[in-house]
C-alpha positions, 0 to 999 in steps of 0.5 A: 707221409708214411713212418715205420719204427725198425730195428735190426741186428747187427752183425754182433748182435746189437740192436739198433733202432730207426724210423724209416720216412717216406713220403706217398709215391711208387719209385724207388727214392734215394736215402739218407742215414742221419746219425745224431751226436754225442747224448743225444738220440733219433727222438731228440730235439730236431732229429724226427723233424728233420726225418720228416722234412727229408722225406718231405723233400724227395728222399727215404729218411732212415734216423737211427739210434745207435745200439749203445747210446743209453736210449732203449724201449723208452725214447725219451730218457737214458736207461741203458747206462750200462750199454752206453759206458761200452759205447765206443767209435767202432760200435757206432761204425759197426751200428752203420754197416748193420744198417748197410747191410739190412738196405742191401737185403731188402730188411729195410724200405724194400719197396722204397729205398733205392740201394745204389743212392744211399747218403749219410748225414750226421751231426756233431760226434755224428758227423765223425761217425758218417765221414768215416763210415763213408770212406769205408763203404762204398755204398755210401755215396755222399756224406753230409756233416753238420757242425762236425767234430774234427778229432774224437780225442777230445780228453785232456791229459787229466781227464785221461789221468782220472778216466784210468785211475776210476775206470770210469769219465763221468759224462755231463749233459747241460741242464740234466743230472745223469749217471751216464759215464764212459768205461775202460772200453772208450778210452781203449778202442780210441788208443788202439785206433788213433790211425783208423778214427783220424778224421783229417786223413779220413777226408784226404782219402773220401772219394765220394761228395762232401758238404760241410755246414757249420755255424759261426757261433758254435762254441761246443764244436769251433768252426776250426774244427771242419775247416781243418777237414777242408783243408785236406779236403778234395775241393773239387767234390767238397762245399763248405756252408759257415753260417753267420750267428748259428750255433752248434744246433742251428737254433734248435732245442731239446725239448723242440718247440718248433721250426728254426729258421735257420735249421730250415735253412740248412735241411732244405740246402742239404737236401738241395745238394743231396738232389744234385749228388746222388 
């Protein structure tokens, strides 16, 4: 198993970091862009397991943090505070296409990743990111979205209220203290692209397969969420796994205290289906 730690620039500039996993062997491998969710980051909980575990199944795992999640040189705790209160849809989009970009110049796995098989998975918020970055790219041949989101709008009227009043959202993590908040620039890039981040018409338009894998009892994201998505989903190219008893992170935690063997479950028929797809 070889693990190389990247960073590259977008086109605005923003770095972002990864870790590129591949297992021992000489033939260009296909690769799979995990994008986490919402406060979390490429090192948090199951992410560097489920990098391993890609790999281990036959693909190039590049598992990324996005340039404005709070996470900098220290993987372990938020100290870009200020960076991740400019942490808007677009950014974590933009983020994606500099990844794109750098497979596509040979910057990233040269010898390793195969670009004409590249897929894309996310969790939660994640997801939201991979299923619009995988309508606007071609490159991107499948999208595999765990416990998705269905909407990036997930304010009420007074949080909004409150959010222009301050200038700021306060942002809460369960279980930590944070001064992580979100500015004005969140709260706008979503107003002035409410038709670009809708996530229903992004899936009626996809054009490459789609997996959904969500638990029955995920109660941070409803399982109403994605099969609202598969409703105006193309069925022909679309699976939907709903798993009894699983949870928003499939029995997983931060910190990662071992194998969940539902998570098991859900890498490895992940992986399955990314085989038969790309």
């Amino acid at each position: 198993m070889r693990e190389i730690p990247f960073g590259i620039r977008t086109a605005a500039g923003d770095l972002v970091r990864g870790d590129l996993r591949y297992g021992d062997g000489h033939e260009l491998l296909p690769a799979v862009i995990v994008c986490h969710g919402f406060t979390a980051h490429k090192n948090w909980g199951p992410f560097p397991y489920i990098g391993r575990t890609l790999a281990e199944l036959g693909f190039a795992s590049l598992t990324i943090n996005f340039s404005h999640n709070g996470i900098g040189s220290n993987f372990r705790k938020f100290t870009e505070i200020e960076k991740f209160s400019r942490n808007t849809v677009g950014r974590e989009l933009a983020d994606v296409q500099g990844i794109l970009a750098a497979i596509s110049a040979r910057e990233i796995g040269s010898s390793t990743v195969d670009p004409g098989r590249i897929a894309i998975l996310g969790h939660s918020r994640g997801a939201g990111i991979a299923i619009l970055s995988a309508r606007a790219d071609r490159r991107i041949k499948a999208v595999a979205a765990w416990a998705t989101i269905a909407t990036f709008h997930r304010y009420t009227a007074h949080q909004r209220e409150m959010w222009e009043a301050q200038g700021f959202l306060p942002v809460t993590i369960k279980g930590a203290q944070t001064k992580l908040r979100f500015g004005l620039d969140v709260l706008r890039d979503l107003e002035a692209n409410r038709a670009a981040y809708d996530l229903k018409a992004a899936v009626s338009s996809l054009e490459v397969p789609l997996l959904l894998v969500h638990g029955m009892a995920d109660v941070s994201v409803r399982p109403s969420e994605p099969e609202e998505l598969l409703r105006v989903s193309d069925r022909s190219k679309t699976e939907y796994v709903l798993l009894e008893g699983a949870g928003h992170m499939f029995g997983a935690t931060h910190p990662y205290h071992g194998n969940s063997p539902v998570l098991n479950n859900v890498v490895e028929l992940t992986a399955r289906w990314l085989h038969t797809v790309l």
